[in-house]
C-alpha positions as CSV (number, residue, x, y, z in Angstrom):
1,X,-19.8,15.0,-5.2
2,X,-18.8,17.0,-1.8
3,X,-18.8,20.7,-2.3
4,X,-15.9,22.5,-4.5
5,X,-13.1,23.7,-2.1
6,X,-13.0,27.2,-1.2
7,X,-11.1,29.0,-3.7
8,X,-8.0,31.0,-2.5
9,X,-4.9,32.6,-4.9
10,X,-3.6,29.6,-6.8
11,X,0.2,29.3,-6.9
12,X,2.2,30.7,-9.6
13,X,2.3,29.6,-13.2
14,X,5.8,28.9,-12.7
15,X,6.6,27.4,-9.4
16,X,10.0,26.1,-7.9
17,X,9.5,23.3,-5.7
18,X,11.5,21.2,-3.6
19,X,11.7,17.4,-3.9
20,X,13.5,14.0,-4.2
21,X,15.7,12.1,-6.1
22,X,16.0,8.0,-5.1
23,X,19.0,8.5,-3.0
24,X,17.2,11.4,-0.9
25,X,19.3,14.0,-2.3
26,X,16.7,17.2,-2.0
27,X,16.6,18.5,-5.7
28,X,14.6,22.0,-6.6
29,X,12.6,21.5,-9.4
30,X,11.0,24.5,-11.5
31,X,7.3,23.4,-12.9
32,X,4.9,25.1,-15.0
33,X,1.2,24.6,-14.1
34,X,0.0,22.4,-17.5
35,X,-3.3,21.3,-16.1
36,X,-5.8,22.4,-13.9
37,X,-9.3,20.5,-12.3
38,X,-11.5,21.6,-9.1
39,X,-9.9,19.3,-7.1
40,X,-6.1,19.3,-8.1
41,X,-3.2,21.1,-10.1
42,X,-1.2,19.5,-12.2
43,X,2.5,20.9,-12.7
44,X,5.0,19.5,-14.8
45,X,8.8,19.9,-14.7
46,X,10.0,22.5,-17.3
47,X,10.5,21.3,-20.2
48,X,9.2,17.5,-19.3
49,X,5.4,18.1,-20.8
50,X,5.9,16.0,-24.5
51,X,2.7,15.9,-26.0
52,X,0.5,14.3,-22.6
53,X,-2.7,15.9,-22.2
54,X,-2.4,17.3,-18.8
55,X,-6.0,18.7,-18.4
56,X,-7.1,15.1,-19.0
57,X,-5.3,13.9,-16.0
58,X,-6.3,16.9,-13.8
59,X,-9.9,15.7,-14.8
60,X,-9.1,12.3,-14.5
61,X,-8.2,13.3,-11.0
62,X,-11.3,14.9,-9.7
63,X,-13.8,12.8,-11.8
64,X,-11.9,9.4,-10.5
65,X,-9.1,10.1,-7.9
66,X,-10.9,12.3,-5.6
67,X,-14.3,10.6,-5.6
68,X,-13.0,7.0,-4.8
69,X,-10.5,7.8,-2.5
70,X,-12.6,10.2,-0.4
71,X,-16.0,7.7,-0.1
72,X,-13.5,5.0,0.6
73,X,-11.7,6.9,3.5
74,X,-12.8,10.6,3.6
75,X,-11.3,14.0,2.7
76,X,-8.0,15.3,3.1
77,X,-6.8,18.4,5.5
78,X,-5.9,20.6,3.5
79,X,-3.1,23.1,3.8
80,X,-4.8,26.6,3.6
81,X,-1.9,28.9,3.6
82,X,-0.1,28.1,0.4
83,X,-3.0,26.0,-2.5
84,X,-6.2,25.6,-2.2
85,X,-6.0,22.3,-4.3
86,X,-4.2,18.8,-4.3
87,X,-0.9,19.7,-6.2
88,X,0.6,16.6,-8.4
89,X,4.2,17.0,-9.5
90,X,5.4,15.3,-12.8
91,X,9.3,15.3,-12.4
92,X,12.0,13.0,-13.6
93,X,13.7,11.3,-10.8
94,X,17.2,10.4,-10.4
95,X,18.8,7.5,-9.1
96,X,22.3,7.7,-6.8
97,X,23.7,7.4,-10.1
98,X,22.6,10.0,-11.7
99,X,20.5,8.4,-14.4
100,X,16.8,8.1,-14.6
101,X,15.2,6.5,-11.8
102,X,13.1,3.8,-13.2
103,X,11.8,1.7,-10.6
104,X,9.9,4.2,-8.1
105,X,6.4,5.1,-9.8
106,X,5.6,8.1,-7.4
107,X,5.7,9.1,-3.6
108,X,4.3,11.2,-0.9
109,X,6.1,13.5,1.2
110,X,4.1,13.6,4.8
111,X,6.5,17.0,5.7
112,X,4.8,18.8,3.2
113,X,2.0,18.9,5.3
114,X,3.7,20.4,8.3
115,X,4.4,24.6,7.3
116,X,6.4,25.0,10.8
117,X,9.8,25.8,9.9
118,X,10.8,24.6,13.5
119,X,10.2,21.2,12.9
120,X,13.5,19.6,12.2
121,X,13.3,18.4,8.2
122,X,10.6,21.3,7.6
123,X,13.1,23.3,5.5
124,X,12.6,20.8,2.8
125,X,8.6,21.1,3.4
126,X,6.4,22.7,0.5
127,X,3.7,23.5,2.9
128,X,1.0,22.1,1.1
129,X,-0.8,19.3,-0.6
130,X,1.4,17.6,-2.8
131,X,2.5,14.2,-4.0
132,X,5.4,13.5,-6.8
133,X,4.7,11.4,-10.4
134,X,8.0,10.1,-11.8
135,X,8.2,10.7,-15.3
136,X,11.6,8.7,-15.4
137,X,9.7,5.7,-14.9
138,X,9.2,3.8,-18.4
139,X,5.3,4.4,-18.9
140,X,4.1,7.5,-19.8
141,X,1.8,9.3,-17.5
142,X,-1.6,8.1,-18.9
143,X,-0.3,3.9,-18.4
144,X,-2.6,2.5,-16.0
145,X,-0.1,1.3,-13.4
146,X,1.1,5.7,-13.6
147,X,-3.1,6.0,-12.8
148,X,-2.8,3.8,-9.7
149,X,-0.6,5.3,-8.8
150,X,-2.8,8.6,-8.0
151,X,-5.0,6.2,-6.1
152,X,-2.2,4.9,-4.1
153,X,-0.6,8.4,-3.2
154,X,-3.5,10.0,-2.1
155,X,-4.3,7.2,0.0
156,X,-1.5,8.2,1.6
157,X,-2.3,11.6,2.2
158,X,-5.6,10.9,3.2
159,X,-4.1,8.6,6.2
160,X,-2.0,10.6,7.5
161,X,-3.5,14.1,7.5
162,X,-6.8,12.5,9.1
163,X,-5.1,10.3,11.3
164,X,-2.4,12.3,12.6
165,X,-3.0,16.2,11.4
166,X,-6.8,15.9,12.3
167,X,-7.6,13.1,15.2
168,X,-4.4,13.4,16.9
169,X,-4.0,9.3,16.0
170,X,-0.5,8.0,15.7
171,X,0.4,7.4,11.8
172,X,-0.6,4.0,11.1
173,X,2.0,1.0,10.3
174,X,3.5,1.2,7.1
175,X,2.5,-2.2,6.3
176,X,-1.3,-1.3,6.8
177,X,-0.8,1.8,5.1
178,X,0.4,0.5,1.9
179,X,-1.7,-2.2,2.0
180,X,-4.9,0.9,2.1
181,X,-3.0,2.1,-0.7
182,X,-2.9,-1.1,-2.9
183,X,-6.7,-2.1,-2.0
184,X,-7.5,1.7,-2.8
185,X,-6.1,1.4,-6.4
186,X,-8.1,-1.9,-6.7
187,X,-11.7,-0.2,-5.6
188,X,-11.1,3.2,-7.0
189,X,-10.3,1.2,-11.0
190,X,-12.3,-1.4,-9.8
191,X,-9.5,-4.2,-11.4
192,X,-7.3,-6.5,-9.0
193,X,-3.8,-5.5,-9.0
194,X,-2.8,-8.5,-11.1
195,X,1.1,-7.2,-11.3
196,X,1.3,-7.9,-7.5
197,X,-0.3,-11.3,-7.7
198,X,2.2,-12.2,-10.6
199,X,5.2,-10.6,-9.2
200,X,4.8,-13.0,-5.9
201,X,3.9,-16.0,-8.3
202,X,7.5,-15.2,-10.3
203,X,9.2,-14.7,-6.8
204,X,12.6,-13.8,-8.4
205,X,13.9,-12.7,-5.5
206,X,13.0,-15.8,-3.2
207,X,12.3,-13.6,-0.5
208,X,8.4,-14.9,-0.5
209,X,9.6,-18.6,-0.2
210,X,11.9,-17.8,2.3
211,X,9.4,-16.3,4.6
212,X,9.4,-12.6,4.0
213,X,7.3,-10.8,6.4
214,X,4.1,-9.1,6.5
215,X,4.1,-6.3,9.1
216,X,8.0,-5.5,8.7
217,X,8.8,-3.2,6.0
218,X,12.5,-2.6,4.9
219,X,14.1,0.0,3.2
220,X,14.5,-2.8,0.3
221,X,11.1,-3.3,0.4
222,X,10.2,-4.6,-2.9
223,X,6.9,-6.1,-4.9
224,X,6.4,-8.7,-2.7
225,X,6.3,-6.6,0.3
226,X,3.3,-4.7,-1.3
227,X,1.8,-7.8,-2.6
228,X,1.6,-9.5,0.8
229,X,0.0,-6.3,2.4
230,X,-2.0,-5.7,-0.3
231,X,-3.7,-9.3,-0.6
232,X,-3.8,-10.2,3.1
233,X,-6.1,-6.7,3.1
234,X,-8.3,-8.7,0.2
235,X,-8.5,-12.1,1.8
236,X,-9.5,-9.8,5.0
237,X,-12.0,-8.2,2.9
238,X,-13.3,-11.3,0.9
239,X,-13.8,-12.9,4.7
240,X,-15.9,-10.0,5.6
241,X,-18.7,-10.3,3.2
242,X,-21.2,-8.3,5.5
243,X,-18.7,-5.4,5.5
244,X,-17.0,-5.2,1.8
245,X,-14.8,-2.7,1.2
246,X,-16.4,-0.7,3.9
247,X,-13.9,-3.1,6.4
248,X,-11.0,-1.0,5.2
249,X,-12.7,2.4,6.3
250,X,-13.2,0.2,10.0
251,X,-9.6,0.0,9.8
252,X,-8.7,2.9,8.8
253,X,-10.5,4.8,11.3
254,X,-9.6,2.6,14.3
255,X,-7.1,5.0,16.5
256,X,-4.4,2.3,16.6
257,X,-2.9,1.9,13.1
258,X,-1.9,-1.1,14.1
259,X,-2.8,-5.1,13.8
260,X,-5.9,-3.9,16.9
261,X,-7.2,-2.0,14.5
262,X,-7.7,-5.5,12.1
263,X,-9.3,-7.2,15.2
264,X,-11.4,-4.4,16.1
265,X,-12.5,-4.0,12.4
266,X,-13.6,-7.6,11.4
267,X,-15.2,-7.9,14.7
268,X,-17.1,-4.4,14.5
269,X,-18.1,-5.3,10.8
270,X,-19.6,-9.0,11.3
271,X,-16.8,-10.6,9.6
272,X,-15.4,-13.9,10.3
273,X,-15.4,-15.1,13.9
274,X,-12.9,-17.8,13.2
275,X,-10.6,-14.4,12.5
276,X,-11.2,-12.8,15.6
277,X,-7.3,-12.7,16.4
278,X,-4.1,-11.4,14.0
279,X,-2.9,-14.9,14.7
280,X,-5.3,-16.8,12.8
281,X,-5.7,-13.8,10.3
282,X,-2.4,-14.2,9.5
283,X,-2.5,-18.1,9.5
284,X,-6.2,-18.0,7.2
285,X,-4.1,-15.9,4.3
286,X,-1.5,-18.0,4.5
287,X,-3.4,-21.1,3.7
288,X,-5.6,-19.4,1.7
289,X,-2.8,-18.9,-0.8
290,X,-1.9,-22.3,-0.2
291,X,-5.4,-23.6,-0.4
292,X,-7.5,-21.4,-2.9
293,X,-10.6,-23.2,-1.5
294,X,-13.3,-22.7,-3.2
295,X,-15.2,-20.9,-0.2
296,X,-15.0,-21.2,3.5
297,X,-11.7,-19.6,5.5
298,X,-8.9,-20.6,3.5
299,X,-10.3,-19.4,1.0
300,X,-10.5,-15.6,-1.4
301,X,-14.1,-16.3,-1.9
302,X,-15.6,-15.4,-5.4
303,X,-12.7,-13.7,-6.6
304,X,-10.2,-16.9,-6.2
305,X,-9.7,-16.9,-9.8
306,X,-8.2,-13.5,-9.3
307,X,-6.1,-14.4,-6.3
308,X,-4.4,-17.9,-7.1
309,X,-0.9,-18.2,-5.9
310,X,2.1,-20.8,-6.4
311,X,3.4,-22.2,-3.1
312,X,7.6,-22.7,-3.2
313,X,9.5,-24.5,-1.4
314,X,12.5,-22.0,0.1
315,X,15.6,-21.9,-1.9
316,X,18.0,-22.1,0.8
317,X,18.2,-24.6,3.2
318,X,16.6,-24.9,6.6
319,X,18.6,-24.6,9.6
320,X,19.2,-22.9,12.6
321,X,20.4,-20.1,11.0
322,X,17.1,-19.4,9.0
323,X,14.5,-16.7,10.3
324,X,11.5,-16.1,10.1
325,X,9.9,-12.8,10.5
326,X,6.3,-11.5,11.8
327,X,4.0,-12.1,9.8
328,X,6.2,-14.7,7.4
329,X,5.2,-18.1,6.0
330,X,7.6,-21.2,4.9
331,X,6.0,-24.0,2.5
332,X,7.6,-27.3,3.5
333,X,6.2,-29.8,1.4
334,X,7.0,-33.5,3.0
335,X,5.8,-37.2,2.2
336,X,6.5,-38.0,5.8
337,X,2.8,-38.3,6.7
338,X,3.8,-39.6,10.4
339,X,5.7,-36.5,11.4
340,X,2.6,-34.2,9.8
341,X,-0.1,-36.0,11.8
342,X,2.4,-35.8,15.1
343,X,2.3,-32.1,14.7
344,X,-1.5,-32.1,13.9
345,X,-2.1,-33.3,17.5
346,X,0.8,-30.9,18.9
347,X,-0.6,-29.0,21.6
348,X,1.9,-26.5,21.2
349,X,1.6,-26.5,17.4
350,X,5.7,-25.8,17.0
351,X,8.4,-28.0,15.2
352,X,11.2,-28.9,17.5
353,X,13.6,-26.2,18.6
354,X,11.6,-23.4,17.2
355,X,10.9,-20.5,19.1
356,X,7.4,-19.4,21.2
357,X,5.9,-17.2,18.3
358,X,6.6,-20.0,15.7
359,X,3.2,-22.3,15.2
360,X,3.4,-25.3,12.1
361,X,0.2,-25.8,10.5
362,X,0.0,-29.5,8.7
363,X,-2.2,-30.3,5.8
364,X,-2.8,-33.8,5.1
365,X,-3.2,-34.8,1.2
């Protein structure tokens, strides 16, 4: 364990601060502090605490949280002027509605990190180490999807106060970053996040069939977004068996925050050399889902039992209309064995009419 932070005035009992609801509306909430650990403070919206056992998850914290997160990626900056600690808000969330938000688990706020009150947005800032736990959601704060969460949050603090407050790097993609954030709740309970490998098997959107795309995230950005950034991250991982887990400290530390930062990474770590561009990364995964080989490069290595995925057909039909975004993938199933061995020998490796960044991969039965 790295040596206890130095210890300053700790912030009121009672402290009123601001946050979010789901529709952005900034909201002032007054906590009490219900829990207390070296590395973190726990407050909890007045009259919110029910019978949890807040010093359990201030300890679960520091004995879990911190230590995982921090050998995985390092230590946060920390705030100085205003908490010596990592501060964890327990709120209830609204929606736009006005009911209870149900669907967001928990977030983190990178303004709270920036105490300048001349940076536009800043008069919403806390000014110091925080991240927000939804108690509207329908698991109580001790459900293991509310505990990765923790894992997932600080991730995000982690990233960008290294990257950005203390190396001057600019903040990485989002796609990356949540994908650090799903891996990082994966290593830290050291279980797969199964939910994400279900809720792209169930598809109930069809935005998976229909190409959804890797490296583009939306404001509708929904379990499959964090299921694709999240496994391609794995399969990256599993394909790097020299490297481990340590390939996602390469990438986080690569200046870019970008896909250079994946190349730079698997080549630095002695990973695959058949993945030594984000083109065939992102055509490896891909076929890997399709695949689940039992070893080689399409393939999620000895844990494949873990990461088995259903292949669909898209739900809409093809046409000129349909698009396809960076990083996305259509299944086209076809018995018409002559036009699949025709594109096998395709120099160009596209279907008719489709554009330059568009490749077709065949797979004979």
């Amino acid at each position: 364990m790295s040596a206890a932070p130095q210890q300053r005035a700790p912030l009121a009992t009672n402290y009123p601060f601001k946050a979010f609801n789901a529709d952005e509306t900034i909201v002032t909430i007054n906590a009490t502090l219900r829990g207390e650990s070296e590395r973190c403070y726990v407050y909890v919206e007045n009259g919110q605490e029910g019978t949890t056992n807040w010093e359990a998850i201030a300890d679960f914290f520091t004995a879990r949280v911190w230590e995982e997160d921090t050998r995985l990626f390092g230590e946060p900056y920390i705030v100085t002027n205003t908490s010596p600690k990592i501060v964890i808000l327990y709120y209830r969330m609204k929606n736009d509605k006005g009911s209870e938000e149900k669907n967001i688990l928990g977030f983190f706020y990178s303004r709270d990190m920036q105490t300048s009150g001349a940076i536009p947005g800043n008069e919403y800032s806390n000014g110091m180490n925080i991240f927000y736990m939804n108690l509207s959601f329908p698991y109580g704060p001790n459900h293991s999807e509310m505990q990765r969460t923790l894992f997932h949050e600080f991730q995000h603090m982690i990233n960008y106060s290294r990257r950005t407050l203390v190396n001057g790097y600019p903040r990485m993609c989002t796609w990356m970053d949540e994908g650090l954030a799903e891996s990082v709740e994966h290593y830290g309970l050291g279980t797969y996040g199964d939910s994400r490998v279900k809720s792209m098997n169930a598809d109930r959107s069809g935005r998976l069939a229909n190409g959804c795309s890797l490296t583009v995230w939306t404001r509708d950005a929904d379990d499959i977004n964090y299921g694709l950034a999240y496994t391609f991250l794995q399969y990256l991982r599993l394909q790097s068996t020299s490297a481990g887990w340590n390939i996602l400290r390469t990438i986080f530390d690569h200046p870019s925050g970008d896909t250079p930062a994946l190349v730079a990474a698997m080549s630095a770590t002695g990973g695959n050399s058949n993945l030594n561009t984000f083109e065939k990364m992102v055509y490896g995964y891909h076929t890997a889902r399709f695949l689940n080989a039992d070893s080689g490069l399409y393939s999620f290595g000895n844990e494949r039992n873990n990461f088995k995925f259903t292949p669909r057909s898209p739900s809409k039909t093809i046409n000129s209309s349909t698009k396809i975004i960076a990083g996305g993938a259509l299944y086209l199933p076809t018995d018409d064995r002559a036009a699949l061995a025709a594109y096998s020998t395709d120099g160009s490796g596209r279907p008719s009419g489709a554009g330059a960044s568009i490749r077709a991969y065949p797979h004979l039965p």
